[in-house]
N, C-alpha and C positions, 0 to 999 in steps of 0.2 A: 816361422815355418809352419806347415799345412800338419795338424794334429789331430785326428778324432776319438781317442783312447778313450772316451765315454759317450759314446754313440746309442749304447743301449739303456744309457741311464734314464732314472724318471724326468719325464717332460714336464716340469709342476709349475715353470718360470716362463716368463715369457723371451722374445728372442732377443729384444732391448736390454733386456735387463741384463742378460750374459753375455754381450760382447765381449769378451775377456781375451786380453792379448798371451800367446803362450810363454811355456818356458823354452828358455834358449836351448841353444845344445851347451854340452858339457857334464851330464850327469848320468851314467850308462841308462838306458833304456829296453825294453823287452817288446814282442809281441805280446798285446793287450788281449783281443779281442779276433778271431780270425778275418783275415781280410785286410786288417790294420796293420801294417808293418811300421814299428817306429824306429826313431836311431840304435844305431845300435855301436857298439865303443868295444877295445880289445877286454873289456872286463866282465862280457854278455858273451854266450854261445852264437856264433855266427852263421848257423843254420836259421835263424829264427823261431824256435820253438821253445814256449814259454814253458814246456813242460820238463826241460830237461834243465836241472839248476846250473846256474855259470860256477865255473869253479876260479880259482885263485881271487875271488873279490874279497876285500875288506867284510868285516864285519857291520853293517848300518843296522842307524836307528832313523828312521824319520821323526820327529817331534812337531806334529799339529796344534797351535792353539790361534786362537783370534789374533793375538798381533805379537809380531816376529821379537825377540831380543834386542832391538836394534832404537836406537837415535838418527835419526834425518833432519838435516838442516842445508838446506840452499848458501852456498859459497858465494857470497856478495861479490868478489872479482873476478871472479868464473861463472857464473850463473847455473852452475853443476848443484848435482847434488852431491853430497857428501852423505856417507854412512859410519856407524860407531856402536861398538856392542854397548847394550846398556848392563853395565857389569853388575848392577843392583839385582838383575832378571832372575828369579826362577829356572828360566827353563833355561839358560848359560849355566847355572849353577852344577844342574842335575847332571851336566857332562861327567863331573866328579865322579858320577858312580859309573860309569862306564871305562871298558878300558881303553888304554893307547892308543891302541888299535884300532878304537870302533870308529866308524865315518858318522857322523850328527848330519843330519840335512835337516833343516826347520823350514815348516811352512806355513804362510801367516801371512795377516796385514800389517802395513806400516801405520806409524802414528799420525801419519801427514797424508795430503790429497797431491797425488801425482799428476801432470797432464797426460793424457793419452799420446802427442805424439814423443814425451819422454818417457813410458814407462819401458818400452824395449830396452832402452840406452842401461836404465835403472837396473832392469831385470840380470842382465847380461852384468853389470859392476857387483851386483849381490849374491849373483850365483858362483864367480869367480873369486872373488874375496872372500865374502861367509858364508857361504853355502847355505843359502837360503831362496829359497821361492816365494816370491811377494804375490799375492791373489788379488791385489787391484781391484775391490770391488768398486762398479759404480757409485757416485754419491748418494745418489737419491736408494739404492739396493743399502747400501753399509747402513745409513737413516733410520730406516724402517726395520734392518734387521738386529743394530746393536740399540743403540739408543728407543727402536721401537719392542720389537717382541722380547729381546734379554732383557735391556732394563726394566718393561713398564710389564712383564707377562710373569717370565718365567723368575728374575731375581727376586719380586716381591713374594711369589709362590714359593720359591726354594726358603722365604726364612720366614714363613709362616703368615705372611697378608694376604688376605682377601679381601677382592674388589666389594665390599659389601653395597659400597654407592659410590656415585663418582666425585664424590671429593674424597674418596679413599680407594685410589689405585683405579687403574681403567679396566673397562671389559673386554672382553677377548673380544679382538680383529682380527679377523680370517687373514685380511690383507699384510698384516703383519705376520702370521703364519708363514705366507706364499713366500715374503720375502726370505725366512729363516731359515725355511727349506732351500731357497734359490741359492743363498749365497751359500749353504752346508756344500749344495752340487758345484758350487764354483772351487770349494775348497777340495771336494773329491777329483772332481779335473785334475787340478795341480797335483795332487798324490798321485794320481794314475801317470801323469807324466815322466814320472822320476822312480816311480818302485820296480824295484825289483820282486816281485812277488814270491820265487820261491826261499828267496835270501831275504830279505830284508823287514824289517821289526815295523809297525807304528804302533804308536804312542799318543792319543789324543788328551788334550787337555780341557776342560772343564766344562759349562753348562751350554756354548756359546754354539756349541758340536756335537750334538746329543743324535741328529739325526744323520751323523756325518757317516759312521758304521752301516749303517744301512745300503748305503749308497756305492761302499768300497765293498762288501760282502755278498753284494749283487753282481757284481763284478767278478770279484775274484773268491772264490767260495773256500779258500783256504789261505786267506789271507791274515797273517800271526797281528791281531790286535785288539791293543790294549787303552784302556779309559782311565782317568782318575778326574774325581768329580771333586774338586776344591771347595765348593759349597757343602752348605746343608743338603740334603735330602729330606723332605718332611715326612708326616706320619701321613696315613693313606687319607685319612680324614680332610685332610685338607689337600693332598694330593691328588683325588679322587675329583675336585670341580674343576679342574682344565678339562676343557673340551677335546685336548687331542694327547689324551692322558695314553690311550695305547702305542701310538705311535712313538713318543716319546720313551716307552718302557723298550719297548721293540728294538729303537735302536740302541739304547745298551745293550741289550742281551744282544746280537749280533757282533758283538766284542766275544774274546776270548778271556778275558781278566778286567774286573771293574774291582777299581782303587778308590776307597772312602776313608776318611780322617779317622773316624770313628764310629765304633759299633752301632751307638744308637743310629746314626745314618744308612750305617749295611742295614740295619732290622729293617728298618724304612723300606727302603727299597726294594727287600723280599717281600714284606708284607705285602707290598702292592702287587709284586709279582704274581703271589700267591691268591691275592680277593679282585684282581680285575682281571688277571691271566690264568688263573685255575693254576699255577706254576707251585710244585712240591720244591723246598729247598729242606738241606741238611749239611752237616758239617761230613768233610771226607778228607781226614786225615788232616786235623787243624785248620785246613778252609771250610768255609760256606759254599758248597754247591749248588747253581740249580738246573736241573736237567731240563733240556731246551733243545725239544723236535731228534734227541740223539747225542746232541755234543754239552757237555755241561763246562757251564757258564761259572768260572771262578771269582769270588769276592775275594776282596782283600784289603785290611782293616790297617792301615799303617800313617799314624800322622806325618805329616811333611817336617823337615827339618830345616835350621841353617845352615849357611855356610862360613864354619869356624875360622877360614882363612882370611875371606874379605873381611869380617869382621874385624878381625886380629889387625889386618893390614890398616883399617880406617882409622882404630885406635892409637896404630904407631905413628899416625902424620902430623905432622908438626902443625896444620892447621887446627886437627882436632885439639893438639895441645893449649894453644894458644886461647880456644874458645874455650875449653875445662878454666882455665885461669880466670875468663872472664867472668864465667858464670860463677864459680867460687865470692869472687869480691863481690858482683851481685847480688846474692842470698848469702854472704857472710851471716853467721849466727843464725841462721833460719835452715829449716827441715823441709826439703826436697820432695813433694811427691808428684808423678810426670805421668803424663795419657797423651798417647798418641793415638788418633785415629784418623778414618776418614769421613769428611762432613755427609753422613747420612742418616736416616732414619734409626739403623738399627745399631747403632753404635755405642747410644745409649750414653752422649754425651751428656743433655741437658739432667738429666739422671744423678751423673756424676756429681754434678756442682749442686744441686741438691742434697747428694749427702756431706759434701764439703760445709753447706752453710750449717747444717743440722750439727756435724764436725763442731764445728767452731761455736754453736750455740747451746752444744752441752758440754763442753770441754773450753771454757773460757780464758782459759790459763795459756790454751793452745792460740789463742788472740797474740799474732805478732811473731811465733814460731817458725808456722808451717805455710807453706806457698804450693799451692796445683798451679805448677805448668801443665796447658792443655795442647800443644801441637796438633794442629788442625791440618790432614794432609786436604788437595784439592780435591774436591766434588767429584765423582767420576759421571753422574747424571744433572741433568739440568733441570728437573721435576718440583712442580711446587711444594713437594714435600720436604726436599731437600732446602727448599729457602725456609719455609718453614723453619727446619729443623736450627737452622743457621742464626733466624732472628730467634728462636726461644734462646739457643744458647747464650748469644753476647746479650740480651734482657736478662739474662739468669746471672751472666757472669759481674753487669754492670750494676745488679740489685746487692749482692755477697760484697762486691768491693763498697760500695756507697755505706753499709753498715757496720762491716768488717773491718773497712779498711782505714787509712791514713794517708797523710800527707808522704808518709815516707814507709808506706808498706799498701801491697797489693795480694790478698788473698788468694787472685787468681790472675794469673795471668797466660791470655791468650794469645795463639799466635799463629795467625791467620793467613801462611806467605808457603810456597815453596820452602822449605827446608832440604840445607843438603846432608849429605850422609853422614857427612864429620859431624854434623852443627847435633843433629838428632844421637853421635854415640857419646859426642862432649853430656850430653843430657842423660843418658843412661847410666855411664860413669858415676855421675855425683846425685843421683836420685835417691835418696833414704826406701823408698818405695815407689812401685809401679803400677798402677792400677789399670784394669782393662775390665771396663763395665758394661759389654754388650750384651744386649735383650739377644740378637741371635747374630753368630757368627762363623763362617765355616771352618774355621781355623786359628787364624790370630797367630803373628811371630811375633810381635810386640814382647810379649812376654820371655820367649828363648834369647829374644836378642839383648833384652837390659841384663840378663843372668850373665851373656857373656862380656858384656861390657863390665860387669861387676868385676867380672872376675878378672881384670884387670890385661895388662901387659907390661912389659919392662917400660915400652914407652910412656906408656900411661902412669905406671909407677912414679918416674923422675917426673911426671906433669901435677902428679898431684900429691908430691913429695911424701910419700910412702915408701916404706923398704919390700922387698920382694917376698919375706916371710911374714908381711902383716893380714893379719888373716881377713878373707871377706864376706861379707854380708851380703846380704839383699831379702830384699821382703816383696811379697804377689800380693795383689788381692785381684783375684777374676770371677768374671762371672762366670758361671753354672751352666751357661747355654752356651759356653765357645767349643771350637772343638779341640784345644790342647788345653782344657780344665782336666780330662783324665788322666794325662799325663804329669801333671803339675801334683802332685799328692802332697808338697809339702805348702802349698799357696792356700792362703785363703779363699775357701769359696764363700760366692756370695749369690744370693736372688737381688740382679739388679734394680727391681721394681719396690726391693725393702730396703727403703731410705736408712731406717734406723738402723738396720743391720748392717750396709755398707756404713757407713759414718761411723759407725762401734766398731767395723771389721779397720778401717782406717787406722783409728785411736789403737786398736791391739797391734797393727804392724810399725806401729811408729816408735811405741815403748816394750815393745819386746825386748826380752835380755838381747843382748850382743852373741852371747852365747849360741841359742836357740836359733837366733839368724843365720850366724853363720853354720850351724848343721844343717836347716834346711836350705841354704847357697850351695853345700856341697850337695846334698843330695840330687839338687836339680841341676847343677853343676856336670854331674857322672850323666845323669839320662841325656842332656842337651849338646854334650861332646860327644857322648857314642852313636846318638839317633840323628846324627846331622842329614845334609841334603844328600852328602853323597851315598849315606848306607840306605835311604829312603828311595834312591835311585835304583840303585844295585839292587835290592829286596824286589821293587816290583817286574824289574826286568827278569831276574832268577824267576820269578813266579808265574810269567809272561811267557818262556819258555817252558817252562813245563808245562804251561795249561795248553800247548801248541803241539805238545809230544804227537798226540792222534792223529794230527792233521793227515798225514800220507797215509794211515795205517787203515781209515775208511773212504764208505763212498759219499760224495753230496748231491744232493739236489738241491737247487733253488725254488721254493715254492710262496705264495703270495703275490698280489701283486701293490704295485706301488711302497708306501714307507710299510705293510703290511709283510714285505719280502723276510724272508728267516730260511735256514739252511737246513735239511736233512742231513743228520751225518750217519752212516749206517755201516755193519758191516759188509765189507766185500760180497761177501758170499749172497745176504740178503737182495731181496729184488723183487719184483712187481709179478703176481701171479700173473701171467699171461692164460689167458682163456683157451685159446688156439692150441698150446702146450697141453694143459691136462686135461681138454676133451681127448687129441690126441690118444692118449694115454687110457685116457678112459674107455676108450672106445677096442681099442684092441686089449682089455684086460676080462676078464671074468669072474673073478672073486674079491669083492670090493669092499671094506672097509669103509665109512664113513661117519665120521666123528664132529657134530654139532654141538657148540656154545648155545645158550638161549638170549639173555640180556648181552647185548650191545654186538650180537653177533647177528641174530635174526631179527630182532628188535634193537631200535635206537636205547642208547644207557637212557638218552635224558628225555625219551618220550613217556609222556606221563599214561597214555595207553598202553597198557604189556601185553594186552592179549594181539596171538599172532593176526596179522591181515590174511584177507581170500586168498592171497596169488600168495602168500606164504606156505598157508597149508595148501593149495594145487602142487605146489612144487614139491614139498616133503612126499604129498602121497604119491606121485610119480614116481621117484625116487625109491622109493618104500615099496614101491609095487614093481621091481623088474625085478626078477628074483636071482641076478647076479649080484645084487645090495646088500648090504648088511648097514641100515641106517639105525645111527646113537645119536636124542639129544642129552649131554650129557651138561648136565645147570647144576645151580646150589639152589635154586626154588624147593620150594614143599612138591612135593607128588601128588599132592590134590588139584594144585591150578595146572599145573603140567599136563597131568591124565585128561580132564577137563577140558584146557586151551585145543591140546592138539588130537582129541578123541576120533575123528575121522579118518587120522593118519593110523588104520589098524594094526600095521605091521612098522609099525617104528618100534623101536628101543626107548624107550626111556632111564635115564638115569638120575636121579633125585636127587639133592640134597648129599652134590659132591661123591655120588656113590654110593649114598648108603643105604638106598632103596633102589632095587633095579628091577624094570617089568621088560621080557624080551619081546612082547608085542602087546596088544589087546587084551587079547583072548587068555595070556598067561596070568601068574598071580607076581605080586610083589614079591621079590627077591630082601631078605634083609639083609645087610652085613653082620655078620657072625663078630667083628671084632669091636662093633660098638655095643654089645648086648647091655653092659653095664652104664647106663644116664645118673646115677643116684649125681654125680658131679654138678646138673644140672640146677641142686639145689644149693648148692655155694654159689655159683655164677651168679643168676639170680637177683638177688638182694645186692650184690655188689653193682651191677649192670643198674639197676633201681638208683640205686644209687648217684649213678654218672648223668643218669638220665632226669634225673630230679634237678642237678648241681649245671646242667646243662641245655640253656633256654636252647630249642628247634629238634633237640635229639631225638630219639627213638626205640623201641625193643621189638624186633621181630623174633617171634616164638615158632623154631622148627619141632618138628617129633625128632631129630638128633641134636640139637644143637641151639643155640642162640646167637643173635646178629646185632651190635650197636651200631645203630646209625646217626651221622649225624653230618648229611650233607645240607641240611636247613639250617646247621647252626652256626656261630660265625667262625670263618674260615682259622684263624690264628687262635681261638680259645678252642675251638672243636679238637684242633688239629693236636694242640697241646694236652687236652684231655683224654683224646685217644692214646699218646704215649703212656700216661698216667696209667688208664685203665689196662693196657697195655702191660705194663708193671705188674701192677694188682694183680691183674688176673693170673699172671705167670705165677706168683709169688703162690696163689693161694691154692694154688690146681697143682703145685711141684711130684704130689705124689699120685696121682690122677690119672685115670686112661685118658687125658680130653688133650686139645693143644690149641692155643692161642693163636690167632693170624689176623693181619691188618692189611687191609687191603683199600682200594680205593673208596676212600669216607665210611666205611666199616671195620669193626674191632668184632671178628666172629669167633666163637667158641667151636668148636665140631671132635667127634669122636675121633682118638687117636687111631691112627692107618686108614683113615678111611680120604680118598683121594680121587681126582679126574684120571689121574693116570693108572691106578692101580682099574678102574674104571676099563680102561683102551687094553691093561694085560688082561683081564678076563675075557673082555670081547675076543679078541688077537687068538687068545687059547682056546677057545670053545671053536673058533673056527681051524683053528687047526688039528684039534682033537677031532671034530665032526670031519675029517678029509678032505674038507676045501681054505687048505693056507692061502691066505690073502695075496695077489698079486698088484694090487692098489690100494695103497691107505690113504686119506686126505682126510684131516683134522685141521678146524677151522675156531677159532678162540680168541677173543681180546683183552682177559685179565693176568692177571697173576696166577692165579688158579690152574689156568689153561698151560700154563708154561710146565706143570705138569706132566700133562695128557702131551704133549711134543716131545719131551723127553723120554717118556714111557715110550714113544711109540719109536724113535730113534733105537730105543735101548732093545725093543721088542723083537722088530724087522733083522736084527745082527741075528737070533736066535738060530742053531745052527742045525735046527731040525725043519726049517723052510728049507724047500725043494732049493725053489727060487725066490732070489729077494724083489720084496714088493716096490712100485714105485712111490716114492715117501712124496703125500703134498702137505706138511705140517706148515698152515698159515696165519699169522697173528693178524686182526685188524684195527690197522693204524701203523705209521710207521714211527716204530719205536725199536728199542733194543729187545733184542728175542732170543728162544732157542731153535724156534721156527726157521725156515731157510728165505718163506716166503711171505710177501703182506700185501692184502689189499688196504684200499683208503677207509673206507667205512661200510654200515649195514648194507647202505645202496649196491655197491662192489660187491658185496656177497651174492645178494640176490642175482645179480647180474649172471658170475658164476654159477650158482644153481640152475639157473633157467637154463645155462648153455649146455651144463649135465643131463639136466632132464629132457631139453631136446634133442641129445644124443641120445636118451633111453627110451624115446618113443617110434615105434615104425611107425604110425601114422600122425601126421603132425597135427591134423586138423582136432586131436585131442588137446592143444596145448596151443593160445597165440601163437603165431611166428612172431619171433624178435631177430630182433638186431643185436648182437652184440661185440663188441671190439673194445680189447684193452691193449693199452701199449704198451709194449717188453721195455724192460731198459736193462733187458740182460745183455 
């Protein structure tokens, strides 16, 4: 059927590439996009309006990853295809934590190449039986984008390779880029066909779909979704040489909740946020927050688990029995130790059998004992690294047996084949120990799952003729660098890369008491039964909707273009100064109020010039000079470069250093605050501040006559930032009896005199005009920090004052659009000026004193 439900999506693919056949009917459908009317089912509002939620529909989740749950295989006497849940899956598993209730729709590729004029027939057998959506990508598109940019770009990057030359990993291709994005848009298609946006969940799965949020949040800008990255995440150092490292961050944070294994992975992934994004993150309320354009972006730190059932069930089958037997007679009289992995670089197999020979060459006695099975699952890339990896191992394995070994014992034995699930829990079962020795790994069940084969079953029991109260064992040794090592508290860890210390870590799990084993089996026993797949499930979806609570409660915009796109999320109330609005205003008031920021308000934060430009001061002294004005700039600078910068402007206001110098024009004298008289505090600060700034390469001390400023936006972003907390501390601790008070602000840890403030600033102005008999009938204060949110509040709090005649028109605006107390924002300095100019030409009767400009801003009131 005829579908265009992502019509305004990025265009980054070419039109070859996306021929992509749709999804069938049978899955309720919404309007998308205006203009687009799709199917629509008795479970969708039949007005067509996507704004108004369907009511009595199930609960869904859609679950996005690379490829579906499923087994395909061609019916020799039908020539059909057949389909089959692959019950081993992940993402079949994770149903468990959802309820009854919920409807699962999954969407993904098959493991097999469909022909085009059967993928309909397919489409239509898969969406009706397992409710899934197959994304068929082209061959030559799936090539370049799984086997090209995931395996050869981004999996070497996520576990720490770098292309340093090309016989170690390849260098970034654009063209492989193009494809990863193309097929990410092939998978957003299929979710736009089947969501229901204001009901329904996604869920995407791992590195394969990084850019896929992007694509759906451009779309749908309150769309409830969630990420979990199965991989590593690296440290930014190595993060930081992909060429399309933004893009990449981008489209996570267009997620609502991103799910990592482990902490040291969430750090990762702030830390980039924060030194290539400028992105502040904190914890709020047990999570990791990080605020992003308005909507904060939730991390969430929880290993993946098993699933106890199938397990249980694999151990009860009389095949698994059968093999337990065989392997017994086997290694009769000999000690068990079993590695399963998959044949790749980071597995850290050939590693292994290194410390095995080491094993066996300082522990000679263990000559004849001990056997490593090694279970080699299949390759999942075809890369010479991976042959590589392959011929060191069996050279490794064939060097330990040749020395080791005998006519009728084999040190190590490999096994190089498909193995099925029974054959691999028969092995778990009777293994004395387990070992998982990878250099880098995102995860690792290996480990959960020989704990619960230990742990036995009734069936198992009668196989390996044991009574049901015989207590059980098992012994870890893992590497250091997996990601269910912090879980594992009672396993051996180990530095893969120290031979000597796995081979010794070996020799202590093999003769450890019985005792001792079996307390740390149960220990691990309790965390691997209660942290299974299905509470790993349930957790991040509970997490998933709360991080969604706000969605209806503000407003969005979509701003950026292409993978650059990211959502405003603001409140209701907030909106775009329209120009046209408070000349308006201005123009029929008389007593005016006007309240100026200096950095980042009339000047850019990050221009390294501060002093004002010509058409800055033209426009202040305009302003300044209609004597319906009452203009303030009110800054935290010193009042030397202020008096100085804007000396021409004779009848401005200045306010200094947060207030606590104030001149009412030129010609007056400096005003002091009366409530900072006492500085002696400045001598404790000081030497502490010295301090920070010694302990911290790029920081800085700015020396006010009230006050002192740590700076340290030169220094590096994650020690600066944590040293500001520090000093932060410090400085609270040591000032506790002190007139002064501590404040952190953007890249700054400033000291200043207690009550001295921007907004206590706006009530003094406010009151001198009201005292003098002209109460304000226009206020507009204008601010882009912290600080400023002050001087909006004061002015809020001021204007209620019940001894104005009449209440003034309030223009309290931040610039930038973030969360505020302001009602109104423009975008940046430029918008400011733009604004001023338009006040000032409404304060001039002859224009030919002032350009004519142009100016136009768009309401989205």
């Amino acid at each position: 059927m005829a579908s265009r439900p992502c019509a305004n999506f990025l265009h980054l693919a070419s039109g070859n590439l996306l021929d992509i056949s749709q999804t069938p009917r049978g899955l309720p459908r919404v309007m998308t996009v205006p203009g687009i009317i799709s199917d629509m089912d008795s479970c969708s509002s039949n007005d067509g309006d996507s704004d108004v939620a369907s009511s009595g529909c199930r609960e869904r989740k859609i679950i996005v990853a690379n490829m579906l749950p499923l087994h395909a295989k061609r019916d020799r006497e039908t020539s059909k295809w057949r389909f089959s849940w692959d019950e081993d899956s992940l993402l079949l598993h994770l149903k468990g934590g959802f309820s009854p209730e919920t409807e699962v729709v999954f969407v993904g590729s098959l493991k097999v190449d469909i022909d085009v004029n059967e993928q309909e027939e397919a489409a239509q057998k898969l969406l009706e039986d397992f409710n899934c959506v197959p994304t068929f990508l082209p061959h030559d598109l799936q090539k370049k984008f799984y086997l090209g940019f995931c395996k050869q770009h981004l999996w070497p990057l996520f576990h720490y390779m770098l292309p340093m030359c090309p016989d170690h990993g390849d260098r970034f291709d654009r063209i492989l880029w193009q494809a990863y994005v193309s097929a990410n848009k092939v998978f957003a298609d299929k979710v736009m066909e089947v969501i229901n946006p204001d009901d329904d969940y996604v869920w995407i799965h791992d590195y394969h779909l990084i850019v896929l949020p992007t694509f759906l949040r451009k779309h749908l800008n309150r769309i409830k979704l969630g990420f979990f990255l199965h991989s590593p995440f690296p440290s930014s150092e190595i993060y930081r040489t992909l060429p399309v490292r933004d893009e990449i961050l981008r489209g996570l944070l267009n997620c609502d909740l991103i799910g990592f294994h482990t902490f040291d992975y969430a750090r990762h992934f702030s830390s980039c946020c924060s030194r290539m994004l400028g992105l502040d993150y904190e914890s709020k309320r047990g999570h990791i927050g990080l605020d992003y354009f308005g909507r904060t972006v939730f991390i969430k730190i929880l290993p993946v688990g098993v699933h106890m059932g199938r397990l249980e069930s694999v151990l009860n089958l009389s095949s698994t029995a059968a093999r337990v037997k065989e392997i017994q007679k086997q290694f009769e009289g000999k000690k068990l130790i079993l590695g399963i992995d998959d044949m790749d670089i980071f597995k850290g197999i050939s590693l292994k059998l290194l410390a095995v020979e080491q094993l066996l060459q300082q522990h000679p006695d263990l000559q004849g004992k001990i056997v490593l099975v090694q279970i080699v699952n299949p390759a999942r890339g075809f890369g010479k690294d991976v042959q590589e990896a392959k011929k060191e191992t069996y050279m490794t394995a064939k060097k330990i047996n040749e020395v080791y070994g005998s006519p009728n014992y084999q040190p190590v034995i490999l096994i190089d084949r498909p193995v099925p699930c029974y054959e691999k829990s028969a092995y778990y079962a009777l293994a004395e120990c387990c070992i998982v020795n990878a250099v880098r790994d995102g995860m690792n069940l290996v480990p959960y799952k020989y704990i619960v084969c230990r742990q036995g079953t009734p069936g198992m029991d009668e196989a390996l003729g044991v009574k049901p109260e015989y207590p059980r064992t098992s012994m870890l040794v893992v590497s250091e660098f997996i990601g269910c090592s912090p879980s594992l508290s009672g396993a051996i860890r180990v530095n893969p890369w120290d031979i000597d210390a796995v081979a010794e870590a070996l020799n202590t799990a093999i003769t450890m008491p019985e005792s001792e084993k079996q307390l740390r089996h149960e220990k691990h026993y309790r965390y691997v039964s209660t942290h299974d797949v299905a509470y790993w499930a349930r957790s991040l979806v509970m997490d998933l909707d709360r991080a969604c609570q706000d969605h209806y409660s503000k407003r969005c915009w979509g701003i950026g273009l292409g993978l650059s796109f990211r959502v405003v999320s603001l409140s209701p109330n907030f909106r775009r100064l329209a120009i046209d609005h408070i000349c308006s205003a201005y123009r029929r008031t008389s007593r005016r109020a006007i309240f100026l920021d200096y950095d980042g308000t009339l000047v850019p934060e990050a221009s390294i010039i501060k002093t004002p430009s010509p058409e800055v001061i033209s426009i202040i002294k305009t302003l300044c000079d209609d004597p319906k004005n009452t203009v303030f700039i009110v800054s935290g600078r010193g009042r030397a470069s202020l008096s100085d910068w804007l000396a021409p402007c004779e009848k401005l206001g200045i306010a200094a250093e947060h207030g606590y110098f104030i001149r009412w024009s030129k010609d007056s004298e400096w005003e002091t605050s009366p409530v900072g008289a006492d500085l002696e505090w400045k001598k404790i600060v000081e030497p502490v501040m010295s301090l920070y700034r010694e302990a911290t390469d790029g920081s800085s001390i700015e020396t006010k006559e009230s006050g002192l400023v740590w700076h340290h936006q030169d220094a590096d972003p994650d020690f600066g930032s944590c040293q500001a907390k520090e000093l932060l501390d410090h400085l609270e601790s040591v000032l506790a009896n002190e007139p002064a008070v501590v404040h952190r602000g953007q890249h700054i840890v400033e000291v200043k005199p207690q009550g001295v403030s921007k907004g206590l600033v706006a009530e003094k102005v406010l009151s001198r005009m009201v005292n003098g008999g002209k109460p304000p009938d226009f206020v507009m204060c204008v601010g882009d920090d912290k600080s400023d949110e002050d001087m909006f509040q004061s002015i809020l709090t001021s204007v209620s004052n019940p001894s104005l005649p009449v209440a003034p028109e309030i223009f309290a605006c931040t610039v930038g659009r973030k969360p505020s107390k302001a009602r109104y924002y423009l975008d940046d300095t430029a918008d400011v000026l733009k604004l001023l100019k338009g006040l000032a030409t409404a304060t001039i009767s002859k224009p030919r004193c002032l350009p004519e400009i142009k100016v136009s801003f768009e309401s989205n009131a």
